[in-house]
C-alpha positions as CSV (number, residue, x, y, z in Angstrom):
1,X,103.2,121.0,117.7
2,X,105.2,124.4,117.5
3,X,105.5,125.5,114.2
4,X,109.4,127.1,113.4
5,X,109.9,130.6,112.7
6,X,109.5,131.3,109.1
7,X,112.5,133.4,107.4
8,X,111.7,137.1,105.9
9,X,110.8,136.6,102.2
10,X,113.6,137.1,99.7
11,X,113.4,140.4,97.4
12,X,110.6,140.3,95.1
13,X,113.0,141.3,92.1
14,X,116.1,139.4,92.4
15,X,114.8,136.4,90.9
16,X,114.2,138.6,87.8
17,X,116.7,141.0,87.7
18,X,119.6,138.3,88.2
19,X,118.0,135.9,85.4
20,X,117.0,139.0,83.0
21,X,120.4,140.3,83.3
22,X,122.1,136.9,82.8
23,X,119.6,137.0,79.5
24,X,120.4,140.5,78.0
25,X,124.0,139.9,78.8
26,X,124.6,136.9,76.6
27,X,122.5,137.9,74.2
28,X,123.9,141.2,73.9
29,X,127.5,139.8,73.3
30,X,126.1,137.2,70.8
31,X,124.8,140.4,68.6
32,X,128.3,141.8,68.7
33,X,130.2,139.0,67.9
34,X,128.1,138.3,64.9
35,X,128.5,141.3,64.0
36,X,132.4,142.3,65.0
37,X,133.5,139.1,65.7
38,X,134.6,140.0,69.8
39,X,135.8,136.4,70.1
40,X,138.4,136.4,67.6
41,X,135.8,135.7,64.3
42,X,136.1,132.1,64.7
43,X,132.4,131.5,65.3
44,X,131.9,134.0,62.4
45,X,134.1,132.1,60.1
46,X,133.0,129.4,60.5
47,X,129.4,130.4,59.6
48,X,130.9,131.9,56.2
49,X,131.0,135.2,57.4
50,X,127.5,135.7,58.0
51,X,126.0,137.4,61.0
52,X,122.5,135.4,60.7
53,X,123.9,132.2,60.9
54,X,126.4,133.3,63.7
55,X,123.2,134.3,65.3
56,X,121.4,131.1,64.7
57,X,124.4,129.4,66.5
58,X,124.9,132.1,69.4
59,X,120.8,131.3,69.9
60,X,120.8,127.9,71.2
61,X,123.9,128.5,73.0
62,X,122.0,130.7,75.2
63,X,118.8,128.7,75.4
64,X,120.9,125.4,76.3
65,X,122.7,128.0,79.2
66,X,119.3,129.3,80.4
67,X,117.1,126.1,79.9
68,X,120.1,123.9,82.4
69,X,119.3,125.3,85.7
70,X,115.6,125.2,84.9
71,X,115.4,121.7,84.1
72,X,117.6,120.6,87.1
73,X,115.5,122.9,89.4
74,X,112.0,121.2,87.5
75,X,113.6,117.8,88.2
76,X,115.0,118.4,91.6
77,X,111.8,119.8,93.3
78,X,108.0,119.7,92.7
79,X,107.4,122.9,91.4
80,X,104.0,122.6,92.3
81,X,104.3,123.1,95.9
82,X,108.2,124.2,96.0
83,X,109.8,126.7,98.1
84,X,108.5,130.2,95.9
85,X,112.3,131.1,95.4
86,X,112.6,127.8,93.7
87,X,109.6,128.2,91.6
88,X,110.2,131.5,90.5
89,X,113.8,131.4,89.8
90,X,112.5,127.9,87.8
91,X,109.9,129.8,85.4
92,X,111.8,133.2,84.9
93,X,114.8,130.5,83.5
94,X,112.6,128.0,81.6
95,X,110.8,131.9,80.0
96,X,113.7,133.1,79.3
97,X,115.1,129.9,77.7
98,X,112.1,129.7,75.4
99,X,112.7,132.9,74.3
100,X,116.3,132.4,73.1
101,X,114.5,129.3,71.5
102,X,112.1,131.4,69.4
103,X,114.8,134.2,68.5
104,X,117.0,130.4,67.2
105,X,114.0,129.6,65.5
106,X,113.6,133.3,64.0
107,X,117.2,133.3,62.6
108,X,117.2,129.5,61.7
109,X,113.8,130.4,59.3
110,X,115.8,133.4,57.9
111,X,118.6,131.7,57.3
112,X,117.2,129.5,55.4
113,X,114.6,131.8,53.5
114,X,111.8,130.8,55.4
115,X,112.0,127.4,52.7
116,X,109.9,124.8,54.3
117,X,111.3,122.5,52.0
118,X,114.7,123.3,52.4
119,X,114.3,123.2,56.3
120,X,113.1,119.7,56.5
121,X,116.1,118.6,54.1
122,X,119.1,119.7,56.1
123,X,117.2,118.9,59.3
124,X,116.9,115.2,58.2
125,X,118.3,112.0,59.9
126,X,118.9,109.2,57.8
127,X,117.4,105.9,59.2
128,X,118.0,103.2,56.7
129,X,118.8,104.7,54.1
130,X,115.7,107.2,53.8
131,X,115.7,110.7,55.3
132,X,113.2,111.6,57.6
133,X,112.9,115.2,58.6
134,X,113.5,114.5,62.8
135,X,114.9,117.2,63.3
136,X,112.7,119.3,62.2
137,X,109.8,118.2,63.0
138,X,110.8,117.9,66.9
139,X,111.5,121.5,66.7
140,X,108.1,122.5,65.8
141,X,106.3,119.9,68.1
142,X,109.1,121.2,71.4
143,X,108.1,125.1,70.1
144,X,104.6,124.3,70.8
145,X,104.4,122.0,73.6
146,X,107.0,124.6,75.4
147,X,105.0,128.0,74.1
148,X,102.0,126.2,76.0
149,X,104.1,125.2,79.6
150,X,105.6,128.8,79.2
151,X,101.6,130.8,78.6
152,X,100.4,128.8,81.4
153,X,103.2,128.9,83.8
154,X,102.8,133.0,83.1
155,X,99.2,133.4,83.8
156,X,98.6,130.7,86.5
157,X,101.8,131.3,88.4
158,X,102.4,128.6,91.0
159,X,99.2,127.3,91.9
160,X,98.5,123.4,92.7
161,X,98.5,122.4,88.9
162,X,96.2,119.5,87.8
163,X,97.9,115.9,88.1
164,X,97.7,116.1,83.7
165,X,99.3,119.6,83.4
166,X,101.7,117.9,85.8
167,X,102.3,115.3,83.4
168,X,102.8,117.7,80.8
169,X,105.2,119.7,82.4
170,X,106.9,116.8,82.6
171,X,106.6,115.4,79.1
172,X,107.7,118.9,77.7
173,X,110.8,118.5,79.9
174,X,111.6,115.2,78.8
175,X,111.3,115.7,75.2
176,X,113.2,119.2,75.3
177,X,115.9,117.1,76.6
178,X,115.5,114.4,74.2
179,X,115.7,116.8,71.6
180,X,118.7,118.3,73.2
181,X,120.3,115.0,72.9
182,X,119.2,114.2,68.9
183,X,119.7,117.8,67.4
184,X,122.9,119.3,69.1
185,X,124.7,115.5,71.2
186,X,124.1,113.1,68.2
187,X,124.7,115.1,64.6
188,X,126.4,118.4,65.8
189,X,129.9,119.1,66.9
190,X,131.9,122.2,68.5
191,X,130.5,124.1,71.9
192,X,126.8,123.1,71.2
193,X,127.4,119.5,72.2
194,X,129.5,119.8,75.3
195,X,126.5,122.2,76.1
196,X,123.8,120.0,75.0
197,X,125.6,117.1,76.7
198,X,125.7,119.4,80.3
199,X,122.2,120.0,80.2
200,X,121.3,116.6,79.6
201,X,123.2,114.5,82.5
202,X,122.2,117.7,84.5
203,X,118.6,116.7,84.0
204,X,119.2,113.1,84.3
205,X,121.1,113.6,87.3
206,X,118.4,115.9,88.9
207,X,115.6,113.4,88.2
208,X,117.6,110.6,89.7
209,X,118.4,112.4,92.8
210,X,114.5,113.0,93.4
211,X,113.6,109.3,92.7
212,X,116.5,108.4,95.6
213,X,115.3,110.9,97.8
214,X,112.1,112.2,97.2
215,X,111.3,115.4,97.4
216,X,113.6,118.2,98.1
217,X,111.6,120.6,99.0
218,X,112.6,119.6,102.5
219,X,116.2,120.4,101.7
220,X,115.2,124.6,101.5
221,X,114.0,125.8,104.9
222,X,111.1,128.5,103.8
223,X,107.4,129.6,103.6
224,X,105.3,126.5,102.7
225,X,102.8,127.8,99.1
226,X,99.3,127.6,100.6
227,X,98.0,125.4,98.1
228,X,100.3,122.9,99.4
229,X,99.7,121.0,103.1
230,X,102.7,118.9,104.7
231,X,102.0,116.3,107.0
232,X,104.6,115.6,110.5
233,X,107.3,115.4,110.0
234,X,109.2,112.4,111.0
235,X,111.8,111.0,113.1
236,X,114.7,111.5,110.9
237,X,112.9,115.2,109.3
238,X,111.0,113.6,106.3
239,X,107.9,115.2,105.2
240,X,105.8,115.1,102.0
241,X,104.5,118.4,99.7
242,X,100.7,117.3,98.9
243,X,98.8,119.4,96.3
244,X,95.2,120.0,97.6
Protein backbone atom coordinates (compact mmCIF):
# COMPACT_ATOMS: atom_id res chain seq x y z
CA UNK A 1 0.00 0.00 0.00
CA UNK A 2 1.47 3.50 -1.17
CA UNK A 3 2.22 5.55 1.53
CA UNK A 4 1.04 9.59 0.88
CA UNK A 5 3.53 12.21 0.53
CA UNK A 6 4.45 13.61 3.79
CA UNK A 7 4.24 17.66 4.06
CA UNK A 8 7.74 19.72 4.80
CA UNK A 9 8.05 20.07 8.57
CA UNK A 10 6.75 23.35 10.04
CA UNK A 11 9.55 25.90 11.44
CA UNK A 12 11.26 24.58 14.29
CA UNK A 13 10.66 28.02 16.28
CA UNK A 14 7.31 29.13 15.59
CA UNK A 15 5.76 27.03 18.12
CA UNK A 16 7.95 28.99 20.61
CA UNK A 17 8.25 32.21 19.47
CA UNK A 18 4.34 32.61 18.86
CA UNK A 19 3.60 31.07 22.49
CA UNK A 20 6.67 32.99 24.21
CA UNK A 21 5.54 36.09 22.69
CA UNK A 22 1.92 35.60 23.55
CA UNK A 23 3.67 35.01 27.28
CA UNK A 24 5.94 38.15 27.61
CA UNK A 25 3.19 40.18 26.04
CA UNK A 26 0.54 39.69 28.66
CA UNK A 27 2.71 39.56 31.22
CA UNK A 28 4.47 42.58 30.33
CA UNK A 29 1.12 44.66 30.31
CA UNK A 30 0.04 43.05 33.64
CA UNK A 31 3.41 44.73 35.20
CA UNK A 32 2.38 48.05 33.88
CA UNK A 33 -0.97 48.15 34.77
CA UNK A 34 -0.14 47.33 38.27
CA UNK A 35 2.01 49.67 38.31
CA UNK A 36 0.35 52.75 36.13
CA UNK A 37 -2.89 51.44 35.94
CA UNK A 38 -3.05 51.31 31.66
CA UNK A 39 -6.61 50.04 31.90
CA UNK A 40 -8.06 52.86 33.54
CA UNK A 41 -6.95 51.72 37.46
CA UNK A 42 -9.97 49.71 37.95
CA UNK A 43 -8.20 46.49 38.54
CA UNK A 44 -5.81 48.62 40.69
CA UNK A 45 -8.58 49.95 42.78
CA UNK A 46 -10.05 47.46 43.33
CA UNK A 47 -6.92 45.66 44.83
CA UNK A 48 -6.59 48.91 47.30
CA UNK A 49 -4.13 50.43 45.26
CA UNK A 50 -1.59 47.86 45.57
CA UNK A 51 0.55 46.67 42.75
CA UNK A 52 1.17 43.01 44.46
CA UNK A 53 -2.19 42.16 44.72
CA UNK A 54 -2.96 43.65 41.14
CA UNK A 55 -0.28 41.24 40.22
CA UNK A 56 -1.63 38.38 42.06
CA UNK A 57 -4.91 38.91 40.02
CA UNK A 58 -3.14 39.79 36.51
CA UNK A 59 -1.24 36.13 37.34
CA UNK A 60 -3.99 33.70 36.93
CA UNK A 61 -5.44 35.71 34.35
CA UNK A 62 -2.63 34.74 32.24
CA UNK A 63 -2.25 31.20 33.36
CA UNK A 64 -6.14 30.50 32.82
CA UNK A 65 -5.34 32.28 28.95
CA UNK A 66 -2.27 30.07 28.40
CA UNK A 67 -3.43 26.82 30.33
CA UNK A 68 -7.04 26.84 27.68
CA UNK A 69 -5.61 25.88 24.48
CA UNK A 70 -3.27 23.40 26.29
CA UNK A 71 -5.93 21.58 27.91
CA UNK A 72 -8.23 21.42 24.85
CA UNK A 73 -5.20 20.41 22.67
CA UNK A 74 -4.33 17.47 25.74
CA UNK A 75 -8.00 16.49 25.57
CA UNK A 76 -8.55 16.65 21.82
CA UNK A 77 -5.48 14.44 20.75
CA UNK A 78 -3.15 11.84 22.35
CA UNK A 79 -0.25 13.66 22.98
CA UNK A 80 1.57 10.69 23.02
CA UNK A 81 1.66 9.88 19.54
CA UNK A 82 0.14 13.30 18.11
CA UNK A 83 1.03 15.26 15.09
CA UNK A 84 4.62 17.05 16.58
CA UNK A 85 2.99 20.54 15.88
CA UNK A 86 0.30 19.44 18.19
CA UNK A 87 2.51 18.26 20.86
CA UNK A 88 4.77 21.01 20.89
CA UNK A 89 2.50 23.82 20.59
CA UNK A 90 0.60 21.59 23.74
CA UNK A 91 3.80 21.59 26.13
CA UNK A 92 5.27 25.13 25.28
CA UNK A 93 1.34 26.30 26.45
CA UNK A 94 0.89 23.94 29.41
CA UNK A 95 5.04 25.42 30.45
CA UNK A 96 4.21 28.51 29.99
CA UNK A 97 0.87 28.32 31.90
CA UNK A 98 2.64 26.81 34.91
CA UNK A 99 4.91 29.48 34.98
CA UNK A 100 2.28 32.31 35.24
CA UNK A 101 1.03 29.72 38.05
CA UNK A 102 4.24 29.96 40.02
CA UNK A 103 4.80 33.84 39.54
CA UNK A 104 0.49 33.81 41.06
CA UNK A 105 1.77 31.73 43.68
CA UNK A 106 5.01 34.06 44.20
CA UNK A 107 2.81 37.22 44.62
CA UNK A 108 -0.21 35.38 46.43
CA UNK A 109 2.70 34.29 49.32
CA UNK A 110 3.89 38.01 49.34
CA UNK A 111 0.82 39.26 49.62
CA UNK A 112 0.01 37.70 52.23
CA UNK A 113 3.54 37.74 54.15
CA UNK A 114 4.37 34.39 53.35
CA UNK A 115 1.74 33.62 56.70
CA UNK A 116 0.87 30.02 56.37
CA UNK A 117 -1.68 30.54 58.75
CA UNK A 118 -3.22 33.41 57.22
CA UNK A 119 -3.12 31.66 53.70
CA UNK A 120 -5.14 28.66 54.77
CA UNK A 121 -7.81 31.14 56.49
CA UNK A 122 -8.84 33.26 53.55
CA UNK A 123 -8.40 30.31 51.26
CA UNK A 124 -11.07 28.34 53.30
CA UNK A 125 -14.51 26.91 52.14
CA UNK A 126 -17.04 26.47 54.59
CA UNK A 127 -18.77 23.01 54.47
CA UNK A 128 -21.20 22.83 57.35
CA UNK A 129 -20.39 25.20 59.15
CA UNK A 130 -16.49 24.42 59.68
CA UNK A 131 -13.81 25.91 57.44
CA UNK A 132 -11.63 23.76 55.68
CA UNK A 133 -8.63 25.16 53.92
CA UNK A 134 -9.71 23.73 50.06
CA UNK A 135 -8.42 26.10 48.52
CA UNK A 136 -5.38 26.13 49.62
CA UNK A 137 -4.48 23.05 49.92
CA UNK A 138 -5.43 22.17 46.11
CA UNK A 139 -3.07 24.84 45.21
CA UNK A 140 -0.16 23.20 46.71
CA UNK A 141 -1.21 19.58 45.65
CA UNK A 142 -1.94 21.19 41.54
CA UNK A 143 1.72 23.14 42.07
CA UNK A 144 3.20 19.85 42.52
CA UNK A 145 1.44 17.38 40.51
CA UNK A 146 1.86 20.09 37.50
CA UNK A 147 5.76 21.05 38.38
CA UNK A 148 6.24 17.13 37.85
CA UNK A 149 3.94 16.81 34.24
CA UNK A 150 5.85 20.10 33.30
CA UNK A 151 9.95 18.54 34.39
CA UNK A 152 9.02 15.51 32.60
CA UNK A 153 7.27 16.72 29.60
CA UNK A 154 10.80 19.02 29.33
CA UNK A 155 13.38 16.36 29.58
CA UNK A 156 11.45 13.37 27.87
CA UNK A 157 9.95 15.40 25.11
CA UNK A 158 7.29 13.40 23.21
CA UNK A 159 8.30 9.94 23.51
CA UNK A 160 5.60 6.89 23.92
CA UNK A 161 4.97 7.71 27.78
CA UNK A 162 4.15 4.74 30.09
CA UNK A 163 0.25 3.87 30.26
CA UNK A 164 0.67 5.42 34.34
CA UNK A 165 2.49 8.70 33.39
CA UNK A 166 -0.40 8.63 30.87
CA UNK A 167 -2.78 8.49 33.59
CA UNK A 168 -1.09 11.19 35.32
CA UNK A 169 -1.09 13.48 32.69
CA UNK A 170 -4.45 12.97 32.81
CA UNK A 171 -5.21 13.27 36.50
CA UNK A 172 -3.11 16.57 36.66
CA UNK A 173 -5.45 17.85 33.84
CA UNK A 174 -8.45 16.95 35.47
CA UNK A 175 -7.73 18.28 38.76
CA UNK A 176 -6.24 21.68 37.29
CA UNK A 177 -9.53 22.00 35.94
CA UNK A 178 -11.36 21.10 38.92
CA UNK A 179 -9.57 23.48 40.75
CA UNK A 180 -10.30 26.01 38.07
CA UNK A 181 -13.82 25.42 38.70
CA UNK A 182 -13.62 25.56 42.99
CA UNK A 183 -11.08 28.51 43.29
CA UNK A 184 -11.96 31.07 40.51
CA UNK A 185 -16.09 29.56 39.02
CA UNK A 186 -17.48 28.82 42.60
CA UNK A 187 -16.22 31.65 45.23
CA UNK A 188 -14.69 34.37 42.89
CA UNK A 189 -16.41 37.00 40.78
CA UNK A 190 -15.25 39.71 37.98
CA UNK A 191 -13.04 38.47 34.70
CA UNK A 192 -11.46 35.38 36.54
CA UNK A 193 -14.73 33.43 36.34
CA UNK A 194 -15.88 34.03 32.85
CA UNK A 195 -12.16 32.90 32.29
CA UNK A 196 -12.11 30.05 34.61
CA UNK A 197 -15.64 29.11 33.24
CA UNK A 198 -13.96 29.22 29.28
CA UNK A 199 -11.30 27.02 30.13
CA UNK A 200 -13.46 24.60 31.86
CA UNK A 201 -16.36 23.79 29.07
CA UNK A 202 -13.25 24.17 26.70
CA UNK A 203 -11.82 21.09 28.40
CA UNK A 204 -15.01 19.38 28.84
CA UNK A 205 -15.90 19.97 25.45
CA UNK A 206 -12.46 18.75 24.12
CA UNK A 207 -12.72 15.46 26.06
CA UNK A 208 -16.10 14.80 24.88
CA UNK A 209 -15.39 15.33 21.32
CA UNK A 210 -12.46 12.62 21.63
CA UNK A 211 -14.74 10.03 23.41
CA UNK A 212 -17.42 10.63 20.22
CA UNK A 213 -14.79 10.41 17.87
CA UNK A 214 -11.74 8.92 18.93
CA UNK A 215 -8.80 10.13 18.17
CA UNK A 216 -7.93 13.17 16.25
CA UNK A 217 -4.89 12.75 15.25
CA UNK A 218 -6.44 11.60 12.04
CA UNK A 219 -8.00 14.99 11.61
CA UNK A 220 -4.10 16.75 11.04
CA UNK A 221 -2.45 15.32 7.85
CA UNK A 222 1.44 15.17 8.99
CA UNK A 223 4.56 13.07 9.88
CA UNK A 224 3.49 10.14 12.06
CA UNK A 225 6.21 10.27 15.78
CA UNK A 226 8.15 7.05 15.33
CA UNK A 227 7.30 5.71 18.53
CA UNK A 228 3.88 5.52 17.36
CA UNK A 229 2.70 2.67 14.56
CA UNK A 230 -0.89 3.17 12.72
CA UNK A 231 -2.59 0.23 11.45
CA UNK A 232 -4.87 0.53 7.66
CA UNK A 233 -6.66 2.56 7.47
CA UNK A 234 -10.20 1.92 6.83
CA UNK A 235 -12.97 2.31 4.47
CA UNK A 236 -14.34 5.57 5.69
CA UNK A 237 -10.28 6.94 6.70
CA UNK A 238 -10.26 5.59 10.39
CA UNK A 239 -7.05 4.71 11.83
CA UNK A 240 -5.72 4.27 15.44
CA UNK A 241 -2.22 5.95 17.04
CA UNK A 242 -0.69 2.87 19.11
CA UNK A 243 2.18 3.61 21.49
CA UNK A 244 4.89 0.80 21.12
Amino acid sequence: MSQPALPLPPNRFRPFVTVFTIFALLLTAANLDAEIGLAGGNTAAEAGQNPTLARVVYSIWITFVLATPAVVLFGLFDIRCAPPAVFRYWQLFWCFAFLAYVIHLYFAGVWFDWDLAQIARRQSVKIGGVSYALIACSNCILALLWGVDVAVTLVAGQQPASRWFYRFQWLTAVFMVASVWLSAVKFKSGLVVVLGAILTAAFVLASVTRLIWGDTSDWVKTRIPSNCTVPETSGRGDSRCIVR
